[in-house]
KEBA-946547 format. One line per field, with one value per residue (C-alpha): chain; x, y, z; residue number from 1. Coordinates in Angstrom, 3 decimals, always signed. Last residue first. Layout:
# residues N
c	(A, ...)
px	(X, ...)
py	(Y, ...)
pz	(Z, ...)
k	(NUM, ...)
This chain:
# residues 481
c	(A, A, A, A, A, A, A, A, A, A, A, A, A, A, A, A, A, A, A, A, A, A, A, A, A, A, A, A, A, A, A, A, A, A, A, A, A, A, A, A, A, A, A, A, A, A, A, A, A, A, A, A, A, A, A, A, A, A, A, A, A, A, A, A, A, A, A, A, A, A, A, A, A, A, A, A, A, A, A, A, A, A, A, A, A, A, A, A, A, A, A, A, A, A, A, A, A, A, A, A, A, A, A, A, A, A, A, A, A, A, A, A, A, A, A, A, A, A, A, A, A, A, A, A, A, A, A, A, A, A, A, A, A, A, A, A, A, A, A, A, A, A, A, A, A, A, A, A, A, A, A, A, A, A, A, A, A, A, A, A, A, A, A, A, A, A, A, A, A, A, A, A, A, A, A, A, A, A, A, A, A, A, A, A, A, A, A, A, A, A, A, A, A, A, A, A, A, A, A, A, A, A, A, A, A, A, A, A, A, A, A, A, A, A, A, A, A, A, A, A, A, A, A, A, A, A, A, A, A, A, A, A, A, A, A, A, A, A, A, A, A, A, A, A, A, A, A, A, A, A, A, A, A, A, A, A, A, A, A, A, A, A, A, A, A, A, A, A, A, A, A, A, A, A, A, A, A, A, A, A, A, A, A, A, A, A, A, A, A, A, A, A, A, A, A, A, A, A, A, A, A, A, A, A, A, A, A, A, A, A, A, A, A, A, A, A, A, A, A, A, A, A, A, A, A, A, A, A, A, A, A, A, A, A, A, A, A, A, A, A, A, A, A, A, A, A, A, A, A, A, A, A, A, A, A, A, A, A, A, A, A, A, A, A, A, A, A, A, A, A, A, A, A, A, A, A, A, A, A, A, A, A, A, A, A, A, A, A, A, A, A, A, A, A, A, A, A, A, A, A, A, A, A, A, A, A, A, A, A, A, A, A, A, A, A, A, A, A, A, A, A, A, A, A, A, A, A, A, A, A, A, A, A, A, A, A, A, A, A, A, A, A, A, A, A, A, A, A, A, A, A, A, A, A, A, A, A, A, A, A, A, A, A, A, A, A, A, A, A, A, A, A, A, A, A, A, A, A, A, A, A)
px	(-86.422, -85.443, -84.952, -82.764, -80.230, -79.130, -78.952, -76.922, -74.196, -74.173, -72.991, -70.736, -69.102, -69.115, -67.205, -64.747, -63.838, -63.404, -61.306, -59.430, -58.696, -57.707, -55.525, -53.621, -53.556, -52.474, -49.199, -48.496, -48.331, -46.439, -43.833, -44.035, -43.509, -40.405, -38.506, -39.539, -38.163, -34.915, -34.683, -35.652, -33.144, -30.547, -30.967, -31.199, -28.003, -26.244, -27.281, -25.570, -22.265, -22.626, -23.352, -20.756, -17.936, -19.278, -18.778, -15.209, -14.557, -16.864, -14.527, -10.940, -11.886, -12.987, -9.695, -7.764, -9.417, -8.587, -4.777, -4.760, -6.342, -3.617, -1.025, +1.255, +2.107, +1.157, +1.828, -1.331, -2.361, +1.042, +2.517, -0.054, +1.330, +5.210, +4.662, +2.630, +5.682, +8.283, +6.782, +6.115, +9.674, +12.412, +14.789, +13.349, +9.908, +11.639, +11.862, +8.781, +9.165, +12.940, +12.203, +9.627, +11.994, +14.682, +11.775, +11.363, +10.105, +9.239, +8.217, +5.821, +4.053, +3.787, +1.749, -0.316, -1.312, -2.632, -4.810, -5.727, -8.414, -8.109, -11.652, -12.570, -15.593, -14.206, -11.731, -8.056, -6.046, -3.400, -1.728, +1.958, +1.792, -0.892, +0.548, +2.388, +6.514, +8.009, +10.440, +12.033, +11.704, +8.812, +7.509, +3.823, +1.645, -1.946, -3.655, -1.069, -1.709, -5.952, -5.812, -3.971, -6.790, -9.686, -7.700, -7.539, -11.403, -12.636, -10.921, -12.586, -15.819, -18.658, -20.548, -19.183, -22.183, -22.923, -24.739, -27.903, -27.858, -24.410, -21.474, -20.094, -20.591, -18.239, -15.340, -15.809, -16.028, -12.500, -10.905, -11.933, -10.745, -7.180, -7.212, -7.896, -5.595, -2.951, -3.649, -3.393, -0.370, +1.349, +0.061, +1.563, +4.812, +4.887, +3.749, +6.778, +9.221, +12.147, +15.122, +18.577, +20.962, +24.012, +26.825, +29.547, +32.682, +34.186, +37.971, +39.495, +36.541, +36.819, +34.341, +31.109, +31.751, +28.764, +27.059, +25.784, +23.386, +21.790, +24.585, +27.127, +29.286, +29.006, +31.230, +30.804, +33.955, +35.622, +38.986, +38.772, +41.383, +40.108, +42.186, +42.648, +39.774, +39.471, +36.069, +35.045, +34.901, +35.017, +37.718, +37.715, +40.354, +39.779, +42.550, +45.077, +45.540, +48.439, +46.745, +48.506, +49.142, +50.668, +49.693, +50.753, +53.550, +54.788, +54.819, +54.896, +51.346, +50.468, +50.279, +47.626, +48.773, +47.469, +48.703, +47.042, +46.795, +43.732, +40.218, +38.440, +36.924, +40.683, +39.771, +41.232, +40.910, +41.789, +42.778, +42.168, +43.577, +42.219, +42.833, +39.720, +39.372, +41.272, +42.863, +42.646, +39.481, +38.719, +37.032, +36.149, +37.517, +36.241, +38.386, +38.837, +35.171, +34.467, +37.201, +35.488, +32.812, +34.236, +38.007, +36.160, +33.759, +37.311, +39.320, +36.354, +36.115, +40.027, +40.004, +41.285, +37.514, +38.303, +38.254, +39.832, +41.889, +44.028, +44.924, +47.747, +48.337, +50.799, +48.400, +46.168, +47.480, +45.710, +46.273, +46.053, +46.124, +46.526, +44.424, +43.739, +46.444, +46.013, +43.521, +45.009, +45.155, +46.916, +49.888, +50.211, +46.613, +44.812, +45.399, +43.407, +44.008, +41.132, +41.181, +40.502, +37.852, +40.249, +40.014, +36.477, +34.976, +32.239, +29.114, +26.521, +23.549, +20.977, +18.035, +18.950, +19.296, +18.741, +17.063, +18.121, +19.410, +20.865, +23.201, +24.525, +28.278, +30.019, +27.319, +24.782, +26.133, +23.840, +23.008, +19.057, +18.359, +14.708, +14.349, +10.900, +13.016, +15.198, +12.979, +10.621, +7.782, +8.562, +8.237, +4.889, +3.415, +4.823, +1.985, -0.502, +0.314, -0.302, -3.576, -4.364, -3.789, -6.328, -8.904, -8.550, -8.657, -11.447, -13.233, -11.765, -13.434, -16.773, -16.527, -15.692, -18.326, -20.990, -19.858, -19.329, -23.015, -24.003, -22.588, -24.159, -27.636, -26.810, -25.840, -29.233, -30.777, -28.654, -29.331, -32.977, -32.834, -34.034, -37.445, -38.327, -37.230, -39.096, -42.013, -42.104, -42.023, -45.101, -46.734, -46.593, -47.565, -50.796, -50.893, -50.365, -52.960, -56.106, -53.712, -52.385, -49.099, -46.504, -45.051, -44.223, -40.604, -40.155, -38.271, -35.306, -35.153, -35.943, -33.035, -30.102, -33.064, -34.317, -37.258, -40.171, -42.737, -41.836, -43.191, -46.291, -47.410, -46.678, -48.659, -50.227, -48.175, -47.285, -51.696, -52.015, -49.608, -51.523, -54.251, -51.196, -52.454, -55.510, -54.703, -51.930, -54.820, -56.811, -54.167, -54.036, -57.827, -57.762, -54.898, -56.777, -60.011)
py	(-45.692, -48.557, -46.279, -43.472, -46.009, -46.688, -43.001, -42.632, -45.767, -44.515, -41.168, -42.349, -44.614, -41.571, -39.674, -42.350, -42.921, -38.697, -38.993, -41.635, -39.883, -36.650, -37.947, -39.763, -36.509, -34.636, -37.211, -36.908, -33.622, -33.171, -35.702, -33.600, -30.232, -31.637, -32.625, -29.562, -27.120, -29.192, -28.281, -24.629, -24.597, -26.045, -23.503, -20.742, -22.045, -22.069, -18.650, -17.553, -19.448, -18.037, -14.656, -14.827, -15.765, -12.699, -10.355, -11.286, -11.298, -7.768, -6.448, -7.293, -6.033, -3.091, -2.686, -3.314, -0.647, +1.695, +0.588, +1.481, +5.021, +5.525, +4.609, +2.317, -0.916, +0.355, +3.312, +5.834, +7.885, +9.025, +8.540, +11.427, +14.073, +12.625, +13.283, +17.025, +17.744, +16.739, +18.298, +21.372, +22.275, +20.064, +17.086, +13.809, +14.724, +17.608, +21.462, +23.034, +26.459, +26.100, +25.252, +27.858, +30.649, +29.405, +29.939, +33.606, +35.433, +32.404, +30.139, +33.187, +34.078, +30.352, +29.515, +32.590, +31.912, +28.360, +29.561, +26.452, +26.217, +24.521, +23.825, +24.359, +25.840, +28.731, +28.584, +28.025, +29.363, +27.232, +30.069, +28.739, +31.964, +31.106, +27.933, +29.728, +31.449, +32.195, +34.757, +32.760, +32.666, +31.934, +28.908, +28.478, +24.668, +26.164, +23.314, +20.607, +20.858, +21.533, +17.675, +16.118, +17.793, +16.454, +13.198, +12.881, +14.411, +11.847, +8.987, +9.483, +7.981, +10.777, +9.697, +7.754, +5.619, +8.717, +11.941, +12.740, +15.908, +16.820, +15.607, +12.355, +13.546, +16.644, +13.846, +12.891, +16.322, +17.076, +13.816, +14.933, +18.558, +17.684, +15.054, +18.038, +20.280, +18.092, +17.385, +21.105, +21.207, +18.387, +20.115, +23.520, +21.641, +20.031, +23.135, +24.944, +22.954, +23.410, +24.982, +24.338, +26.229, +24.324, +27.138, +26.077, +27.687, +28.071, +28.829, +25.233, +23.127, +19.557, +17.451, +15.078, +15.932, +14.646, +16.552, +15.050, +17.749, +15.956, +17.408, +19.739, +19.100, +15.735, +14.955, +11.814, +11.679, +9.690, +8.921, +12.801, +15.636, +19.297, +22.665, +24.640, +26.846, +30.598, +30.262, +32.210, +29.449, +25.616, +23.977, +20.627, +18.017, +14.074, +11.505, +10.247, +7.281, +5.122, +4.128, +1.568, -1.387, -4.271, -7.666, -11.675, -10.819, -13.666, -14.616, -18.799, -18.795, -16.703, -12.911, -10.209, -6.621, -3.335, -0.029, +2.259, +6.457, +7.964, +7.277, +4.391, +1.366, +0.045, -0.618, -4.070, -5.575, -9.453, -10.027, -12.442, -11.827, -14.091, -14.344, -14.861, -11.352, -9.360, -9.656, -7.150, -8.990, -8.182, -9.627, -7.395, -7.231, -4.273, -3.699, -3.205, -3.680, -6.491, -8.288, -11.968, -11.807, -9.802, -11.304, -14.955, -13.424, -12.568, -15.585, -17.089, -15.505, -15.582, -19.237, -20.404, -22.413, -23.671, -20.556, -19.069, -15.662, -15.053, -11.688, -9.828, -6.247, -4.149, -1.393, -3.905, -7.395, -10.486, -13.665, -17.215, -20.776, -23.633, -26.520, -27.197, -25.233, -21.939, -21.561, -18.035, -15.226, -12.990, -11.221, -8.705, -8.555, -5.601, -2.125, +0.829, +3.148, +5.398, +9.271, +12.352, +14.829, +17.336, +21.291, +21.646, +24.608, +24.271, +26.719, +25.313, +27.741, +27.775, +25.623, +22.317, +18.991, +17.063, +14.006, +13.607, +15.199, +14.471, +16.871, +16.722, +18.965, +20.083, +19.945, +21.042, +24.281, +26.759, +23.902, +24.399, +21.972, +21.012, +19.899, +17.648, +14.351, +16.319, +16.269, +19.087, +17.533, +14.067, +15.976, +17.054, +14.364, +12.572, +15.111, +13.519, +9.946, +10.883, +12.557, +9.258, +7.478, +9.723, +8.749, +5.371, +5.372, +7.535, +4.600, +2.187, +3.942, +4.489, +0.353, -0.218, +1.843, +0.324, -2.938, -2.273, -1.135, -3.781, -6.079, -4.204, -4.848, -8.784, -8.581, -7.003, -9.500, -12.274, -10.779, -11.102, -14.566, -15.741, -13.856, -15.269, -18.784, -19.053, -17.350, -19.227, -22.808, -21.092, -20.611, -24.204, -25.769, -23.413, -24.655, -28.445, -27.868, -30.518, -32.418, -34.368, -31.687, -31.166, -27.976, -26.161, -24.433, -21.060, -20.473, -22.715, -21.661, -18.113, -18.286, -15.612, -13.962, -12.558, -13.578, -11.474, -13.969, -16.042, -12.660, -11.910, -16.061, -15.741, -13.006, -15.392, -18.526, -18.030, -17.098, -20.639, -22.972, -22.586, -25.242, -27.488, -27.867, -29.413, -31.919, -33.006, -33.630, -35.283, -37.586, -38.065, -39.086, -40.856, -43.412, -43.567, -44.444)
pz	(+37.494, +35.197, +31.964, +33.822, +35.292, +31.997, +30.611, +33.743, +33.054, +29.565, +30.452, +33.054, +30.454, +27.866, +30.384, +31.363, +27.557, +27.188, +30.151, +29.151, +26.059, +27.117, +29.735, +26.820, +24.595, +27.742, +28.427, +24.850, +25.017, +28.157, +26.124, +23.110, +25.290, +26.372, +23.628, +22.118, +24.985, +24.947, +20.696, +21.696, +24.201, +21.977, +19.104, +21.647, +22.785, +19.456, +18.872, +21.554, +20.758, +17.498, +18.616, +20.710, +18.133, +16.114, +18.647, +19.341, +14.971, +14.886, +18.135, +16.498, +12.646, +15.039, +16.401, +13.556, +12.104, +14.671, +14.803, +10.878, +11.635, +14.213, +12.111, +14.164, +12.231, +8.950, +9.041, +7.743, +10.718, +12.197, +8.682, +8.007, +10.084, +9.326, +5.930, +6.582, +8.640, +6.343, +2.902, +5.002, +6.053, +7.035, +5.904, +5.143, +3.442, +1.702, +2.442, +1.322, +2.657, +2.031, -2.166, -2.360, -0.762, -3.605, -6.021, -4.856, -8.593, -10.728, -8.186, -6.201, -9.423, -10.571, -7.432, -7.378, -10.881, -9.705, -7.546, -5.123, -2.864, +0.274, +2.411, +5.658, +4.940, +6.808, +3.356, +3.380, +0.909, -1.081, -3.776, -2.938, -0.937, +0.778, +1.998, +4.866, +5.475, +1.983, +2.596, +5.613, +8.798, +11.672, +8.887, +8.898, +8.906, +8.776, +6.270, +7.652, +11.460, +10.354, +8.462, +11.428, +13.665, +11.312, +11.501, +14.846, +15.742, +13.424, +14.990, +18.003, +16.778, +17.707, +14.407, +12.420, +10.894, +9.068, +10.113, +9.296, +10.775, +12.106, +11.565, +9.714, +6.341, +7.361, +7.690, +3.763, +2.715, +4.631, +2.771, -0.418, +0.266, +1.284, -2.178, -3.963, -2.373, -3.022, -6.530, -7.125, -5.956, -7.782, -10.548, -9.693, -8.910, -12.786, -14.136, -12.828, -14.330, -12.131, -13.741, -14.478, -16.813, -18.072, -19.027, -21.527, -22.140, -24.588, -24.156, -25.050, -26.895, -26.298, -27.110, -25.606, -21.661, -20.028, -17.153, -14.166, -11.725, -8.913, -6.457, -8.280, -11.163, -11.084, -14.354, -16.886, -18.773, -16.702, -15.321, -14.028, -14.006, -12.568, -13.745, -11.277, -9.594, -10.293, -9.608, -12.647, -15.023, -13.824, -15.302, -17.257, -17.935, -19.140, -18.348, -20.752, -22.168, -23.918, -27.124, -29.359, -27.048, -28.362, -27.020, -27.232, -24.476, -22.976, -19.156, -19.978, -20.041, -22.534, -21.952, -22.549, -21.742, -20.871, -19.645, -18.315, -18.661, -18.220, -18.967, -17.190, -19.469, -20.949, -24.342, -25.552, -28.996, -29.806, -33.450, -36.098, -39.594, -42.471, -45.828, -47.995, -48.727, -46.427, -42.989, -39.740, -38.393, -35.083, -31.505, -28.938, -25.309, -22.833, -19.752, -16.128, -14.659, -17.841, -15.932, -15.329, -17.859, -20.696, -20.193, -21.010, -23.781, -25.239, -24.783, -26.428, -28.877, -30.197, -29.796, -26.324, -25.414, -21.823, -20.727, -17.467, -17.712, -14.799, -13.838, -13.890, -12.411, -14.253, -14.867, -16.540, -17.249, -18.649, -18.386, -20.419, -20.612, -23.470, -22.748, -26.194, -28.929, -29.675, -32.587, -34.368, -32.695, -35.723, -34.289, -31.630, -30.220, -30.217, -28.228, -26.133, -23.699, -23.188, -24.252, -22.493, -23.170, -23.164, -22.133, -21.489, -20.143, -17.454, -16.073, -14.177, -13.653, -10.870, -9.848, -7.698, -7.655, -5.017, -6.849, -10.371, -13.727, -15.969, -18.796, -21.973, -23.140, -26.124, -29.073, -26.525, -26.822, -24.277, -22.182, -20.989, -18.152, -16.562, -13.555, -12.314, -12.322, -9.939, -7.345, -6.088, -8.145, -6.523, -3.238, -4.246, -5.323, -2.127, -0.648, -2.998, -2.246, +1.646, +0.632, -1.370, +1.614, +3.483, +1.163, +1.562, +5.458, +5.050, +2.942, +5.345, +8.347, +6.736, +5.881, +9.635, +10.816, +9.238, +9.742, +13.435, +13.445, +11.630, +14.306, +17.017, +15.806, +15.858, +19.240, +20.624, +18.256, +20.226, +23.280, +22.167, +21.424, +24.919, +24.868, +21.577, +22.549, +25.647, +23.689, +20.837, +23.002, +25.334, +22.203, +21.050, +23.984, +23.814, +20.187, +21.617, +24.707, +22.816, +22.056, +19.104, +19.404, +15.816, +17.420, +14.417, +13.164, +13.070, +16.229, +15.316, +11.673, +12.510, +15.016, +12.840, +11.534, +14.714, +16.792, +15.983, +14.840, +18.271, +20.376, +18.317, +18.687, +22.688, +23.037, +25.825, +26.110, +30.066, +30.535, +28.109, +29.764, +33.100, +31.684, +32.163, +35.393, +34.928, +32.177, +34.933, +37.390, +34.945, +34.019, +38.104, +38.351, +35.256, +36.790, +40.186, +38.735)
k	(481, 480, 479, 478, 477, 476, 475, 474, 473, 472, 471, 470, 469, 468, 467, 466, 465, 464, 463, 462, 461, 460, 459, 458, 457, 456, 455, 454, 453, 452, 451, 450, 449, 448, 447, 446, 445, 444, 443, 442, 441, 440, 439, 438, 437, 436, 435, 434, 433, 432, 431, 430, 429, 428, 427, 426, 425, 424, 423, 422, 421, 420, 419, 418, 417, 416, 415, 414, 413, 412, 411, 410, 409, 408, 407, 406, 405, 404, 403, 402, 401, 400, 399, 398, 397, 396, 395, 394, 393, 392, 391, 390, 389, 388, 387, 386, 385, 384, 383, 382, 381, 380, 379, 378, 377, 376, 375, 374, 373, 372, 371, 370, 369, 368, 367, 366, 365, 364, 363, 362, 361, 360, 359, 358, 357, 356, 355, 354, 353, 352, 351, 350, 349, 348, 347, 346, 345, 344, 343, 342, 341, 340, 339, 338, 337, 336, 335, 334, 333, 332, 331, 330, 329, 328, 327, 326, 325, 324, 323, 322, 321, 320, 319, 318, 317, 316, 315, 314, 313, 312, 311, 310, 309, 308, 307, 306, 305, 304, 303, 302, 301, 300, 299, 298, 297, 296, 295, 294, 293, 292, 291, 290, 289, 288, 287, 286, 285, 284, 283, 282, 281, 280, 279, 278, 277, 276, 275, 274, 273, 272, 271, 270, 269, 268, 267, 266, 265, 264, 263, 262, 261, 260, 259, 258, 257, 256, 255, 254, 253, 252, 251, 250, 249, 248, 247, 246, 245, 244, 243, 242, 241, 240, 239, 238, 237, 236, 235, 234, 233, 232, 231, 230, 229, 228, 227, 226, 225, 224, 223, 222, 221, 220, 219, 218, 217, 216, 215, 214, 213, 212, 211, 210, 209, 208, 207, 206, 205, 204, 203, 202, 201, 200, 199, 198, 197, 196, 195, 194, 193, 192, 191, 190, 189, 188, 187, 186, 185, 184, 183, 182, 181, 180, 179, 178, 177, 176, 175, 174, 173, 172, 171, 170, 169, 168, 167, 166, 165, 164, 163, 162, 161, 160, 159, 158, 157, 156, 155, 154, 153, 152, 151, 150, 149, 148, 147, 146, 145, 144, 143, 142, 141, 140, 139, 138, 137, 136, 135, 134, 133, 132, 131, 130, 129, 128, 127, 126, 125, 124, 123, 122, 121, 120, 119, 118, 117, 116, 115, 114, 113, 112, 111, 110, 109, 108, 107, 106, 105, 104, 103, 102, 101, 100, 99, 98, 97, 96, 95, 94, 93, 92, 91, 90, 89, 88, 87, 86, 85, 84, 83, 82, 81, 80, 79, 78, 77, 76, 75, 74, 73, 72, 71, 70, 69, 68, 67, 66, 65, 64, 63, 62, 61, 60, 59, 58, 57, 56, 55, 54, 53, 52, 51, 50, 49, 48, 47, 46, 45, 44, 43, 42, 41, 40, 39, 38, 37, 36, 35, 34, 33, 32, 31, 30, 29, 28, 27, 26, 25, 24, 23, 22, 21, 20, 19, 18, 17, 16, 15, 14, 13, 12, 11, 10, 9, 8, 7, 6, 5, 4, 3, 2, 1)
């Protein structure tokens, strides 16, 4: 009797189970997603307890996944905000790439020349260039000196070597191949700086005439020479050179000589002398195409406004994921330093006058006739307002505005996403570790609730076999009273 006695005893006091497993089923249906396949599964009891056992293992579970739910909730918040984030990030890029718009606008690939005889002179134009007229008068163009080969070429005999002399300097000229073309490609590759060779025919019909030509490739006087090995001449020079000659009218400047007949007549302006014309001047005006600033400017204020709307869906009712984030009030101050950037001197002193008002929306719009009004009547002012992103004015304050958000290494919106890529990847390591407990806890909780079970299911039986002994025993004693 001892052995029922103490099953029964353990029967007894796993009747407690049920007041720990009550709400028990509630609690394991709300474990998170992340433990549904621990806290789903079924207690597989033969006992009369095993749902009881059951419950108490959903509770236990229940109760110690909710840090991980907790955890879990703060991951799609990071999420949240880190995909609001990169779309601002995004948009504020495209700001930056709007206000290099502009400087590319200001650049010389946004001039314009007018020559008055383009017959005489070309111009290009580049970066730094500015508006104004260029006036030049061409005295010579200049001429290159030039030559061929004294005698026809010929096939030199193998091994045969060569040099070549320009302005009395000689240099060697290694080939293996001493025909005419290949002396040349040789001068081509190793002294194409100096000179240009070409091959010739001087002959006739079926009589042939091979000659090497030289052009010097500066203007101006040179002389040139190609000699065998023994210090011979095997050249005669025809054209001696002479550099090119230009003035500049109404400076009362001397002439000026140049090797070349590409001039930089002021910075970002080249012009190209194509004939001589003695007294004619020629006057290169340069403009900036006004549409190309206006559109620059108008993409500005566009991307401006894009990145404003996207910060005012952060505010107020219904706001977005951003909400009180830091980074808002950064960029929304970034975005007010470039809106109200002003200039103490100058004609052109705000971004009104480029036709950029700002509204008490807090929007930029653009009037594209105030713009062209102010370029065509004070573009110099336009030019100082706006500087350049390396220099001064707007251009270099709004750059270094948003390099302070966008740079890569220091960019304030960059370090803020690197943060929170940072926090999800730490928050994510714990909720694996976390989750990995629960997992274990439930599997311990299992392990033990099947031996309790079993234990109950035995007690269950010998009790049930003692009780229908007893009840046997009495219905026996009952038919001999």
């Amino acid at each position: 009797m001892g052995t029922v006695s103490n099953s029964l005893t353990s029967v007894n006091s796993t009747n407690s189970l049920t007041s720990l497993s009550s709400g028990g089923s509630s609690s394991g249906s709300s474990s998170s997603s992340s433990s549904s396949s621990s806290g789903s599964s079924t207690f597989m009891g033969t006992s009369a307890y095993s749902q009881d056992l059951q419950n108490v293992i959903n509770r236990a579970v229940a109760i110690a996944d909710l840090p991980v739910q907790l955890m879990i909730g703060q991951e799609n918040t990071l999420n949240s905000q880190s995909s609001e984030l990169t779309t601002i990030d995004g948009l504020v890029a495209k700001l930056q790439t709007a206000v290099q718009g502009i400087q590319h606008a200001m650049d010389g690939s946004s001039y314009t020349a007018d020559i008055s005889n383009t017959s005489l002179v070309s111009a290009s134009l580049a970066d730094g260039a500015q508006e104004g007229v260029y006036p030049i008068e061409i005295e010579s163009i200049g001429s290159y000196a030039s030559g061929t080969s004294s005698a026809d070429w010929g096939t030199p005999a193998k091994g045969a070597t060569f040099s070549l002399a320009v302005g009395g300097i000689s240099h060697s000229i290694t080939t293996t191949d001493t025909s005419a073309s290949g002396v040349a490609l040789a001068i081509n590759q190793q002294y194409g700086n100096l000179v240009r060779a070409t091959v010739l025919n001087a002959g006739s019909g079926s009589s042939s005439d091979t000659r090497i030509a030289l052009q010097a490739m500066s203007l101006g006087p040179q002389t040139l020479d190609i000699r065998n090995s023994s210090g011979g001449s095997l050249f005669s020079q025809s054209v001696a050179g002479t550099q090119a000659e230009y003035t500049v009218p109404g400076t009362g400047a001397a002439p000026v000589y140049t090797n070349s007949r590409q001039v930089v007549i002021s910075p970002g302006v080249t012009l190209a002398m194509l004939a001589a014309s003695p007294g004619n001047p020629v006057d290169v005006t340069v403009v900036r195409s006004t549409s190309a600033l206006s559109d620059a400017v108008s993409g500005f204020a566009d991307a401006y406004n894009a990145v404003v709307d996207e910060i005012g869906k952060q505010r107020g009712q219904n706001a977005g994921p951003l909400q009180g984030n830091s980074i808002l009030q950064t960029v929304s101050q970034a975005l007010t330093s470039m809106s109200t950037y002003s200039t103490s001197s100058g004609s052109v002193n705000g971004l009104a006058a480029l036709g950029l008002d700002l509204g008490t929306d807090g929007h930029l719009t653009y009037s594209m006739l105030t713009l062209a009004g102010t370029d065509i009547s004070n573009s110099n002012g336009v030019n100082a307002f706006l500087g350049s992103s390396t220099t001064g004015g707007f251009l270099q304050a709004a750059t270094n505005v948003l390099s302070g958000l966008e740079d890569p290494a220091t960019g304030l919106i960059k370090t803020a996403e690197d943060n929170m890529k940072s926090q999800l990847a730490d928050l994510l390591t714990t909720i694996t570790t976390k989750q990995a407990s629960v997992e274990q806890l439930q599997i311990d909780l299992e392990n033990k609730m099947a031996a309790a079970d079993a234990l109950l299911a035995t007690a269950e039986q010998q009790y049930s076999f003692m009780n229908q002994m007893l009840t046997a025993m009495q219905d026996q004693a009952q038919l001999y009273k």
